[in-house]
DSSP file (Angstrom, degrees, kcal/mol; ACC not computed):
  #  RESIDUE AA STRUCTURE BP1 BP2  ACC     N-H-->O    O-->H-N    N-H-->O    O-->H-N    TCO  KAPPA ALPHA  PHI   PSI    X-CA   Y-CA   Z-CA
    1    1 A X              0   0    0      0, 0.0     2,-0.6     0, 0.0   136,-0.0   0.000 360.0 360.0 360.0 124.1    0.0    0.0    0.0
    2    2 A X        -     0   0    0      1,-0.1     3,-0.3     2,-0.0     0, 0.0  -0.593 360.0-174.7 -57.7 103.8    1.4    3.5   -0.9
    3    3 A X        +     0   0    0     -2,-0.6    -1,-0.1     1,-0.2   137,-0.0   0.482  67.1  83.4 -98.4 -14.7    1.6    5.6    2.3
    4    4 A X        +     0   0    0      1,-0.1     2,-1.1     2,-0.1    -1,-0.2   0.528  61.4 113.7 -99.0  16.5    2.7    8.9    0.0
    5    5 A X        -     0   0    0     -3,-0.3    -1,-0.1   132,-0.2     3,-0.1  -0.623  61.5-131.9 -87.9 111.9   -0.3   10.0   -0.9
    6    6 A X        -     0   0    0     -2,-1.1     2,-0.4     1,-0.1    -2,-0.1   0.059  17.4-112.9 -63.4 154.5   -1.6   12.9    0.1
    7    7 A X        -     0   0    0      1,-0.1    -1,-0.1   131,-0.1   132,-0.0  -0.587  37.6-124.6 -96.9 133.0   -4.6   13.7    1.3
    8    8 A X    >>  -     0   0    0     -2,-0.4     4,-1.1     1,-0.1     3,-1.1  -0.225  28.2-108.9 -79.7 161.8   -6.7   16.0   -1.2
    9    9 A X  T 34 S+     0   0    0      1,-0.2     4,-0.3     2,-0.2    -1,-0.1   0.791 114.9  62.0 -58.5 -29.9   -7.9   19.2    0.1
   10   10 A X  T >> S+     0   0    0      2,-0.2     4,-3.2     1,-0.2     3,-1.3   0.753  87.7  77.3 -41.9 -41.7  -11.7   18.2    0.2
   11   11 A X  H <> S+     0   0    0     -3,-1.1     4,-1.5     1,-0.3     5,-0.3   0.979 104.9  33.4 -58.8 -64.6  -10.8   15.4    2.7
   12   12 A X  H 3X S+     0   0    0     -4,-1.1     4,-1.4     2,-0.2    -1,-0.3   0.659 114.0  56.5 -68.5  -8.0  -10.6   18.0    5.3
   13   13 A X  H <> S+     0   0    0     -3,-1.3     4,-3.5    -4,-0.3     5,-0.3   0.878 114.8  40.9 -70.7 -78.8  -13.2   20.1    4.1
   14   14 A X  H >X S+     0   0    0     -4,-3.2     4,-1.5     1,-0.2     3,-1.0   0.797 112.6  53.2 -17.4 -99.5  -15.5   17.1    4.2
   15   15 A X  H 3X S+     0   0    0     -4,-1.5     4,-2.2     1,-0.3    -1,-0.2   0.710 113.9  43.9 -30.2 -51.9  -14.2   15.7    7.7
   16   16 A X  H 3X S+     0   0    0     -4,-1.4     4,-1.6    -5,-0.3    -1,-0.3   0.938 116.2  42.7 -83.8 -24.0  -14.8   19.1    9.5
   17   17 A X  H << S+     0   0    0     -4,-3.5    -1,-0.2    -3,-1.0    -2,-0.2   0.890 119.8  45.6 -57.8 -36.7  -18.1   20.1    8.1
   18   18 A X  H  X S+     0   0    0     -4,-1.5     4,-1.0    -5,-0.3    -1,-0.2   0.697 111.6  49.9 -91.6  -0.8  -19.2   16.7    8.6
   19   19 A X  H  < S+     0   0    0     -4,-2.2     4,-0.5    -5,-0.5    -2,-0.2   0.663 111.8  51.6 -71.9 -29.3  -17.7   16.4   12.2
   20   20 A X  T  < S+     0   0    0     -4,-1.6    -1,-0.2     2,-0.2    -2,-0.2   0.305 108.7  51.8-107.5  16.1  -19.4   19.6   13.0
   21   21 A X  T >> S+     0   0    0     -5,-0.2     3,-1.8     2,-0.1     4,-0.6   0.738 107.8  45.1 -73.9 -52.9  -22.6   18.5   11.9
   22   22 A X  H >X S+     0   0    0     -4,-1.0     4,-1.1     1,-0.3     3,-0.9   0.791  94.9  79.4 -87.4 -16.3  -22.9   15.3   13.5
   23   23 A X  H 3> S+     0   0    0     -4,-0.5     4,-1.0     1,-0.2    -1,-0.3   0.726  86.0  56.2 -50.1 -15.2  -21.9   17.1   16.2
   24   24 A X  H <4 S+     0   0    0     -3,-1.8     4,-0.5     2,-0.2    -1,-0.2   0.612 106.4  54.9 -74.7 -26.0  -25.7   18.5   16.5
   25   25 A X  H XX S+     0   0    0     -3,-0.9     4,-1.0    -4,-0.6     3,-0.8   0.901 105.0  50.8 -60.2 -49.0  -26.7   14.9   16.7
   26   26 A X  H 3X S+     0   0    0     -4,-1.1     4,-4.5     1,-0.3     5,-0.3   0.763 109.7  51.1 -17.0 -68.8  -24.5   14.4   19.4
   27   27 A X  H 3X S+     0   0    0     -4,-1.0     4,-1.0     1,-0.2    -1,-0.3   0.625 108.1  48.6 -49.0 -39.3  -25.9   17.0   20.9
   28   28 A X  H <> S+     0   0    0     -3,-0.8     4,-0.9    -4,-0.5    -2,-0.3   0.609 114.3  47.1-103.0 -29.8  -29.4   16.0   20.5
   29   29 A X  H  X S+     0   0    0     -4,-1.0     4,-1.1     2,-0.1    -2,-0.2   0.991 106.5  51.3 -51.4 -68.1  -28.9   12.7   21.7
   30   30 A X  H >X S+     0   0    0     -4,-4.5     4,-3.8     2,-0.2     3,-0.9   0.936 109.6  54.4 -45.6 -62.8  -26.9   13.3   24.7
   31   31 A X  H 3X>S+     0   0    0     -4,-1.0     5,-2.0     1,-0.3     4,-0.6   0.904 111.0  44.1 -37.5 -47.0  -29.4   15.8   25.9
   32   32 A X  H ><5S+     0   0    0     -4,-0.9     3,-0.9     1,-0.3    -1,-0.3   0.826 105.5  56.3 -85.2 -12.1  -32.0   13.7   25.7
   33   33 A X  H <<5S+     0   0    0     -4,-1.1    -1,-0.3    -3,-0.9    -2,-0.2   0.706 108.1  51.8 -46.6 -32.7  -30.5   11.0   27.1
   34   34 A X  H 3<5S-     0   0    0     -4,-3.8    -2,-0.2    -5,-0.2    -1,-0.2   0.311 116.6-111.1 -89.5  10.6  -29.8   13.3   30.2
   35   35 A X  T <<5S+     0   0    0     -3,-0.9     3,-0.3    -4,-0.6    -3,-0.2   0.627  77.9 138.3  80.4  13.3  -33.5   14.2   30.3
   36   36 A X    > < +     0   0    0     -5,-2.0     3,-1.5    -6,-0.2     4,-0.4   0.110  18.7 122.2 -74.3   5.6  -32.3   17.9   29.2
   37   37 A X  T 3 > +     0   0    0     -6,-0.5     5,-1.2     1,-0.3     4,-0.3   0.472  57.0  66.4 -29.0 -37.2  -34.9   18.6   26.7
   38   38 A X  T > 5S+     0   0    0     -3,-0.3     3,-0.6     2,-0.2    -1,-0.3   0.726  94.2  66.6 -79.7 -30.8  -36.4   21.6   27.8
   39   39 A X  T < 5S+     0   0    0     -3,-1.5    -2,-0.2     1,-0.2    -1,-0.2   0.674  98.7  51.3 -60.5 -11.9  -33.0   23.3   27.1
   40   40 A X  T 3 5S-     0   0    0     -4,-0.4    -1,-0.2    -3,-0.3    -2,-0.2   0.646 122.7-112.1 -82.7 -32.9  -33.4   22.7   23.4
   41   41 A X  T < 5 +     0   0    0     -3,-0.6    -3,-0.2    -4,-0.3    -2,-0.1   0.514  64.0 146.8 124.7  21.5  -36.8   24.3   23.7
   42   42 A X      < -     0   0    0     -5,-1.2     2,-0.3     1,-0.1    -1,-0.1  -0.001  41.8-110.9 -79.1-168.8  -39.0   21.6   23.1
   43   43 A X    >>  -     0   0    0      1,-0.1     4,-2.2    -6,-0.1     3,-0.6  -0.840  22.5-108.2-111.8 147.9  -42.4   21.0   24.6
   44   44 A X  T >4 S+     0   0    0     -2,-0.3     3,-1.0     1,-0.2     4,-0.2   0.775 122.6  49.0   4.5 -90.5  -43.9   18.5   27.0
   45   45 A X  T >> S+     0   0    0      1,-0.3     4,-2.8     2,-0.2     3,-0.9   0.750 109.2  49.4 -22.8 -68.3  -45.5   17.1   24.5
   46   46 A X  H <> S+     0   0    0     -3,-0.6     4,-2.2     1,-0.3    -1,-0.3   0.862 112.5  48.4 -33.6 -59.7  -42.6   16.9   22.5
   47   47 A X  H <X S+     0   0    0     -4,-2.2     4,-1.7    -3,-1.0    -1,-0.3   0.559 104.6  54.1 -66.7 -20.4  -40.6   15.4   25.2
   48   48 A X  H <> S+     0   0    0     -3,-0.9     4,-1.1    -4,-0.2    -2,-0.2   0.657  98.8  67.1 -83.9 -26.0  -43.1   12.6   26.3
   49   49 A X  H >< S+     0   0    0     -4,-2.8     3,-1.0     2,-0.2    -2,-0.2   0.998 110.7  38.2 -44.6 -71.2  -42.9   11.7   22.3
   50   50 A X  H >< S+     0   0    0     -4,-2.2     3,-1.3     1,-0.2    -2,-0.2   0.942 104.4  67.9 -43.0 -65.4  -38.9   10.7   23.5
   51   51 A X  H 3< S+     0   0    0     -4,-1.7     2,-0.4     1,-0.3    -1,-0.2   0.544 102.7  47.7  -8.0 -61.2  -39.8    9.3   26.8
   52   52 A X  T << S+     0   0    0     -4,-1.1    -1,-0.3    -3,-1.0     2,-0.2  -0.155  70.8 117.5 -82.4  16.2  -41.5    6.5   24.9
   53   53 A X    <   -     0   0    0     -3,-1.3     2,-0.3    -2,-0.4    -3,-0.0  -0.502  65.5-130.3-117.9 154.8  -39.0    5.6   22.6
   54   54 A X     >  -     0   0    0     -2,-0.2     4,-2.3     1,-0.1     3,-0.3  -0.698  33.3 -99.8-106.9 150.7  -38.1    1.5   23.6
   55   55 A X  H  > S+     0   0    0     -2,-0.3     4,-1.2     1,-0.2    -1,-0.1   0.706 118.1  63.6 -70.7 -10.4  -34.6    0.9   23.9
   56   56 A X  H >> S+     0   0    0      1,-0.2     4,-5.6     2,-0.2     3,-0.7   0.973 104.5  50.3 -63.3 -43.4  -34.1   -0.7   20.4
   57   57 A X  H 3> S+     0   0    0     -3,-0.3     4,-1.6     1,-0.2     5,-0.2   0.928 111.4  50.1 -60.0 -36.3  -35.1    2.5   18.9
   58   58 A X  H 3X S+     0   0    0     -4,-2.3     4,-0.8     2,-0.2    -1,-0.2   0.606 103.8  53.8 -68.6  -6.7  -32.7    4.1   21.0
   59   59 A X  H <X S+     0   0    0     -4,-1.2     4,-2.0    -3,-0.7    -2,-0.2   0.812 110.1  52.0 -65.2 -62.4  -29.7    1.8   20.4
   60   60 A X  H  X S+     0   0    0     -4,-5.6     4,-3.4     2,-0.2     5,-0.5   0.974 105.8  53.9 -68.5 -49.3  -30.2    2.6   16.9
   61   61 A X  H >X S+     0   0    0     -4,-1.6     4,-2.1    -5,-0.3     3,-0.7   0.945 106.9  47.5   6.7-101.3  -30.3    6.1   17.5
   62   62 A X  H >X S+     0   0    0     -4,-0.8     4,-1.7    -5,-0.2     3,-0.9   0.966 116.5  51.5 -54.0 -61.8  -26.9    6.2   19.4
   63   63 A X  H 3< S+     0   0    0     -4,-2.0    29,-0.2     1,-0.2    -2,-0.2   0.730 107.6  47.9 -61.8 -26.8  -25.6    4.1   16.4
   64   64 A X  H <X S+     0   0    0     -4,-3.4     4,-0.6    -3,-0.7    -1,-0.2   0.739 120.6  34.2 -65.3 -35.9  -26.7    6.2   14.0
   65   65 A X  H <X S+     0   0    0     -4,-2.1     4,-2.9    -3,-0.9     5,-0.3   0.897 123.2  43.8 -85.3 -40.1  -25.3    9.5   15.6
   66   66 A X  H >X S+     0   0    0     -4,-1.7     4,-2.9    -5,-0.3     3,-1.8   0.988 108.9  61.6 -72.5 -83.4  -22.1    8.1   17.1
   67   67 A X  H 3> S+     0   0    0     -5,-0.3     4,-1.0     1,-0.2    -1,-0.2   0.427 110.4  38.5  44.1 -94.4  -21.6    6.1   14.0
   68   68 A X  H 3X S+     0   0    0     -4,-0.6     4,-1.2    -3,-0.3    -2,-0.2   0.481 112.3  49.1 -71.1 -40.6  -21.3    9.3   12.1
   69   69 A X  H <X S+     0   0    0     -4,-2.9     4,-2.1    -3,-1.8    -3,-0.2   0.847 119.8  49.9 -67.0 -45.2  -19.3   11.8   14.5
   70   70 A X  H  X S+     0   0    0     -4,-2.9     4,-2.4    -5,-0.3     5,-0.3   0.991 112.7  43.7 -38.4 -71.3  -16.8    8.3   14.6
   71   71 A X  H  X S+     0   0    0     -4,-1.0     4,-1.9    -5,-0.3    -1,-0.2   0.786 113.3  48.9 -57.3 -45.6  -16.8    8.1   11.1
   72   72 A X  H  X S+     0   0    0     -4,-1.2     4,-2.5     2,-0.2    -1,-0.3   0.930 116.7  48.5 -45.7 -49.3  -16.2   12.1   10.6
   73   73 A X  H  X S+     0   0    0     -4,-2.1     4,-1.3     1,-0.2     5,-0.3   0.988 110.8  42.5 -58.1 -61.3  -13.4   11.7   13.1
   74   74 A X  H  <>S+     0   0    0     -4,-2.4     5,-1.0     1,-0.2     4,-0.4   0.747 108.9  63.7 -83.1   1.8  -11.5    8.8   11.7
   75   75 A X  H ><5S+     0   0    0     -4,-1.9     3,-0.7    -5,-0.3    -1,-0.2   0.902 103.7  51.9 -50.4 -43.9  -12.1   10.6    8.0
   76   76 A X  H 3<5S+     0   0    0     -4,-2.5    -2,-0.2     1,-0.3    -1,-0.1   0.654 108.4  47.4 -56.4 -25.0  -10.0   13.0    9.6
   77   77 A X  T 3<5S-     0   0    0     -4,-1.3    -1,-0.3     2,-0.1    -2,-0.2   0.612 108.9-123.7 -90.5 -23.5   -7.4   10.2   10.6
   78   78 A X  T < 5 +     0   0    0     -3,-0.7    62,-1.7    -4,-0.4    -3,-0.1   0.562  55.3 162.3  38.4  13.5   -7.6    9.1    7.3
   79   79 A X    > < -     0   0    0     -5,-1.0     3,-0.9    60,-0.3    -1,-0.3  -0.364  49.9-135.8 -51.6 130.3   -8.5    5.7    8.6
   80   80 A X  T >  S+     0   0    0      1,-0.2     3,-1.6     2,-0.2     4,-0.3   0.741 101.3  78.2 -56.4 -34.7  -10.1    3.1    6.4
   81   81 A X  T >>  +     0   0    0      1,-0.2     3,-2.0     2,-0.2     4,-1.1   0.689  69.7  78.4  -6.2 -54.3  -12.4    2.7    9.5
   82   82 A X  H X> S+     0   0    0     -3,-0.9     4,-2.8    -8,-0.3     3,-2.3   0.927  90.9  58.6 -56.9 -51.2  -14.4    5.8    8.6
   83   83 A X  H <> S+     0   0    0     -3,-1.6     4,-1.6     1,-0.3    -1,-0.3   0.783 106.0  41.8 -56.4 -32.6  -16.1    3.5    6.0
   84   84 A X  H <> S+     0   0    0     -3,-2.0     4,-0.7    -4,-0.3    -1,-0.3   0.662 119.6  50.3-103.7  -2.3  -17.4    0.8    8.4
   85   85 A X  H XX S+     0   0    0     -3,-2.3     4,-3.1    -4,-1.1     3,-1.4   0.927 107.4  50.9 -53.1 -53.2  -18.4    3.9   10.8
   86   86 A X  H 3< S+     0   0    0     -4,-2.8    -2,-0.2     1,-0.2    -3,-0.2   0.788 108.4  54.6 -57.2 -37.1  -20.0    5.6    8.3
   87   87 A X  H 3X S+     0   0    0     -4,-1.6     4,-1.3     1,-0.2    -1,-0.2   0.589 102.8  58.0 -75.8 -21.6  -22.1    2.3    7.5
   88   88 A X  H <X S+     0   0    0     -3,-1.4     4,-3.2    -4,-0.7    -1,-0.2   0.863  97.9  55.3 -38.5 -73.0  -23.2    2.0   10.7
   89   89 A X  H  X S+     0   0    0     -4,-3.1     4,-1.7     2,-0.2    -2,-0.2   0.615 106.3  54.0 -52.5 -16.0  -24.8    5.2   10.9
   90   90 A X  H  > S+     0   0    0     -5,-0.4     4,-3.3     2,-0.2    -1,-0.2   0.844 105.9  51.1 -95.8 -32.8  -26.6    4.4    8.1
   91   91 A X  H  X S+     0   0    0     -4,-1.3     4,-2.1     2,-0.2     5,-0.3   0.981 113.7  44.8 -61.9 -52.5  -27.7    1.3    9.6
   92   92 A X  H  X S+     0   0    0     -4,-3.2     4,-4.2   -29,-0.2   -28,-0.3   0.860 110.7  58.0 -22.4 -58.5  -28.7    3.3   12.6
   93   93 A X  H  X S+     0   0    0     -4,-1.7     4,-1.7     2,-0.2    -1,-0.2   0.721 106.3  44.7 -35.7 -54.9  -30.3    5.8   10.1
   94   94 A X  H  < S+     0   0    0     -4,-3.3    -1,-0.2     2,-0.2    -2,-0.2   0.615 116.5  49.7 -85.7  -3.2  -32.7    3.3    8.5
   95   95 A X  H >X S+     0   0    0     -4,-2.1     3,-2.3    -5,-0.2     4,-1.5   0.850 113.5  47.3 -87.8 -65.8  -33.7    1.8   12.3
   96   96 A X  H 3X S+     0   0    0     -4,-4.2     4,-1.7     1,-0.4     3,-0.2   0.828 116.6  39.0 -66.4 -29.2  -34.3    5.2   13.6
   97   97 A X  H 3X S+     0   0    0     -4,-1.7     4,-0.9     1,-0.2    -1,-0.4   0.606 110.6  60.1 -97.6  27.8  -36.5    6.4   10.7
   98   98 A X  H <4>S+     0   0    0     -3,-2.3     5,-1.5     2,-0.1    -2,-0.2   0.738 107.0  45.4 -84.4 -28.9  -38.1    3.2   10.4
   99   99 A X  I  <>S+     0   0    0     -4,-1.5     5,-1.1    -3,-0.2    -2,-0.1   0.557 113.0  55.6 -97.5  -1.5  -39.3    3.6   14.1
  100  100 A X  I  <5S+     0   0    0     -4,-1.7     6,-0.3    -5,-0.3    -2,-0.1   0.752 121.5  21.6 -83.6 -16.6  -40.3    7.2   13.1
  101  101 A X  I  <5S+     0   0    0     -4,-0.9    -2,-0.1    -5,-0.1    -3,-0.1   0.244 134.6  28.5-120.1   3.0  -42.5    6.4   10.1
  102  102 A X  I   5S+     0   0    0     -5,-0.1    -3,-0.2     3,-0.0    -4,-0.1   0.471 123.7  31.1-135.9 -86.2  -43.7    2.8   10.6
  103  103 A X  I   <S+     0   0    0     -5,-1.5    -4,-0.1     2,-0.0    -3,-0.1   0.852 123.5  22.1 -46.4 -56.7  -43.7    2.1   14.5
  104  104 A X  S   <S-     0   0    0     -5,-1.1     2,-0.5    -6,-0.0    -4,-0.1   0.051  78.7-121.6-111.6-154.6  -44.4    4.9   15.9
  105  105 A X        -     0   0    0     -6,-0.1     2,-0.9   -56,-0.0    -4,-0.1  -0.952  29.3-136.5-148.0 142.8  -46.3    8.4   14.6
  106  106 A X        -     0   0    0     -2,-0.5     4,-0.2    -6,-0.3    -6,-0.0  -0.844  21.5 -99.4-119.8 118.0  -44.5   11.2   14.9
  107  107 A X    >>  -     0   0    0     -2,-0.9     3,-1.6     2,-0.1     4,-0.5   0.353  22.6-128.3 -62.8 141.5  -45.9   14.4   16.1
  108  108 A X  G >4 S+     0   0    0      1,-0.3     3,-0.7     2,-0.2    -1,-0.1   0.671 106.2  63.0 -50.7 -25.1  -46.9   17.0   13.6
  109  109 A X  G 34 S+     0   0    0      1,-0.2    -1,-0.3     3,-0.0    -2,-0.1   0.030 104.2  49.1 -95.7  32.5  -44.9   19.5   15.4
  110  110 A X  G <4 S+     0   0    0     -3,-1.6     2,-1.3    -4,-0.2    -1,-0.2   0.347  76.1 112.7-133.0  -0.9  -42.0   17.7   14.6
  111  111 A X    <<  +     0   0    0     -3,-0.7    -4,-0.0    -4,-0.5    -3,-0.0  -0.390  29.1 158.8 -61.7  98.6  -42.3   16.8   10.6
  112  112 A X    >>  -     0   0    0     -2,-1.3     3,-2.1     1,-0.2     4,-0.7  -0.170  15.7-178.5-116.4  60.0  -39.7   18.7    9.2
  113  113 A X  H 3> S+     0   0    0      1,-0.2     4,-1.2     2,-0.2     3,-0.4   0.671  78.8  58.8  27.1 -84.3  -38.7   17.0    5.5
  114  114 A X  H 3> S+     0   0    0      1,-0.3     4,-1.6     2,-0.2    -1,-0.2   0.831 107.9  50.2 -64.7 -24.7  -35.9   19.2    4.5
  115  115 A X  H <> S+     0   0    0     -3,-2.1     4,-2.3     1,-0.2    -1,-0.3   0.907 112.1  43.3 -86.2 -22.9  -34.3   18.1    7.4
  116  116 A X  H  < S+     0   0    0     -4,-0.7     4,-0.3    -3,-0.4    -2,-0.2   0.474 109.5  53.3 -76.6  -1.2  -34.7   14.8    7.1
  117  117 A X  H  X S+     0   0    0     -4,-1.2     4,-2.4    -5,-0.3    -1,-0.2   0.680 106.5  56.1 -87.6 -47.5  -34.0   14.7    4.0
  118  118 A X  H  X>S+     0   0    0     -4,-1.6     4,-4.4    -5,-0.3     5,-0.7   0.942 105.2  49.2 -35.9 -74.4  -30.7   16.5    4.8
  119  119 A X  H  <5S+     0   0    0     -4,-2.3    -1,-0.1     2,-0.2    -3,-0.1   0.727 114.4  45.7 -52.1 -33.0  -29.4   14.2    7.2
  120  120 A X  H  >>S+     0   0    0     -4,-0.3     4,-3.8     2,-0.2     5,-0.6   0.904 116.3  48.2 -60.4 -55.9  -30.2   11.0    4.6
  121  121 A X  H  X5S+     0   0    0     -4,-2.4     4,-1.1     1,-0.2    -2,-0.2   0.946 117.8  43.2 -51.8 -42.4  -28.6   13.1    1.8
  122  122 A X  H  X5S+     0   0    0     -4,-4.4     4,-1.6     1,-0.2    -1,-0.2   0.821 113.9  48.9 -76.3 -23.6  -25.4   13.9    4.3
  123  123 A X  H  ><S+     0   0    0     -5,-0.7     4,-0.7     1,-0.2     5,-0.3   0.998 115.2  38.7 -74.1 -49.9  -24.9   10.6    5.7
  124  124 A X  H  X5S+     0   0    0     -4,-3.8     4,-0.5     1,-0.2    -1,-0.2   0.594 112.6  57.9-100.8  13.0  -24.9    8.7    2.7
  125  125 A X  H  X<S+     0   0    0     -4,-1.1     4,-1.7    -5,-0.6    -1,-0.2   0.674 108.6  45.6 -74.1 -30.9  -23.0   11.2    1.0
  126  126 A X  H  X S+     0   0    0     -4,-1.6     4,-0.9    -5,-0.2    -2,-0.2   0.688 108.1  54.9 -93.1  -0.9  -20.4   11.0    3.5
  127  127 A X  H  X S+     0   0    0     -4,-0.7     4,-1.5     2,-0.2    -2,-0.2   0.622 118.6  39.9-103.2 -39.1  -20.3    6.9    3.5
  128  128 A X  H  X S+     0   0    0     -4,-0.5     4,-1.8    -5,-0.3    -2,-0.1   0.966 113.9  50.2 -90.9 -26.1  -19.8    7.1   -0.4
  129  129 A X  H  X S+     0   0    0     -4,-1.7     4,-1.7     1,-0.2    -2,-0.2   0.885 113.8  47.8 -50.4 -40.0  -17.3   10.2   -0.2
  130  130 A X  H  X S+     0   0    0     -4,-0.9     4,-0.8     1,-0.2   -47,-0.2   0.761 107.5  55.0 -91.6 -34.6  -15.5    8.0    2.5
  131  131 A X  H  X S+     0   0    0     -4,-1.5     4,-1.3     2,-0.2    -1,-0.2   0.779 107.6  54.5 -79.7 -24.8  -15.6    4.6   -0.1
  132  132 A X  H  X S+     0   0    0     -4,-1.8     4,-1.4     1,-0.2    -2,-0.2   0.993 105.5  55.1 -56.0 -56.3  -13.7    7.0   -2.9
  133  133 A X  H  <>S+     0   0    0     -4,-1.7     6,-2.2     1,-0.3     5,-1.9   0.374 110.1  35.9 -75.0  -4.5  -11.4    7.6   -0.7
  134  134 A X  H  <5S+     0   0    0     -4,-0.8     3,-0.4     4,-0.2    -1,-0.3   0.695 116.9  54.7 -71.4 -39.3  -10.3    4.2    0.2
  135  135 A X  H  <5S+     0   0    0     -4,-1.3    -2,-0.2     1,-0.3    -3,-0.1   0.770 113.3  47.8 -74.9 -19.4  -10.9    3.1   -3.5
  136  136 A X  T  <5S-     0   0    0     -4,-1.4    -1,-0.3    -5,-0.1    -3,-0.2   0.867 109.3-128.8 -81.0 -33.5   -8.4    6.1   -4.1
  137  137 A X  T   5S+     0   0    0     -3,-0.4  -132,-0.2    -4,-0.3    -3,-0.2   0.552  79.2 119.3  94.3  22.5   -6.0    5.1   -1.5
  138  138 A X  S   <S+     0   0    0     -5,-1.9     2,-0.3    -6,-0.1    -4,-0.2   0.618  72.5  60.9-105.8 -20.3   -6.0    8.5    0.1
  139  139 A X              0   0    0     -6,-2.2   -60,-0.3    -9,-0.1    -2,-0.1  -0.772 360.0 360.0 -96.6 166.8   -7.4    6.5    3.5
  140  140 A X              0   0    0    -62,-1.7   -61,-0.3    -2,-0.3    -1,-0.1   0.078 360.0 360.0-128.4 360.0   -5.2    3.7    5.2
């Protein structure tokens, strides 16, 4: 394997955008894992939605976000790794919205689309950016 190839400028564009991205995930987890919810500004309502969430959905959840901050991180390493983070997160990705649109119903003051749409488009945008860059030889 060729260890003198440099890593293209994109690689780091990529890694920190998507590092500080999933860092909002992170973010959104942890809180609600610490029962911090009302500091994001959400509502009861909102917040009894989480309560209820069963611990598979929440597994996938944490796999989906963690995953993805991992994956950002070891993009950053230029670890081959990042791919099987990054694939993770996508498994994560399809449990958690699979328990948002099929299990469970998810409250109208939470639909947002463009964001969900976002987060699919960035995830598996970063899980194929990540499989160039092995295929390229620019991760180890």
């Amino acid at each position: 394997m060729n260890t003198d190839i440099k890593a293209p400028w994109h690689l780091w564009a990529v890694g920190v955008i998507t590092l500080l991205w999933n860092a909002v995930g992170i973010m959104s987890y942890t809180m609600t894992e610490l029962g911090q919810l009302e500091a994001l500004g959400m509502t009861p309502e909102q917040i009894a939605y989480f309560d209820t969430f069963p611990s598979w959905a929440t597994a996938v959840w944490a796999l989906g976000v963690w995953g993805a901050f991992f994956g950002s991180i070891l993009l950053l390493f230029r670890s081959r790794f990042a791919v099987y983070s990054l694939a993770i997160s996508v498994v994560g990705l399809v449990g958690t919205t699979y328990f948002q649109r099929v299990v469970t119903d998810l409250p109208a003051d939470m639909e947002n689309p463009a964001l969900e749409l976002a987060i699919w488009v960035i995830t598996l945008g970063t899980l194929w950016y990540a499989i160039k860059m092995r295929r390229s030889g620019v991760l180890r």
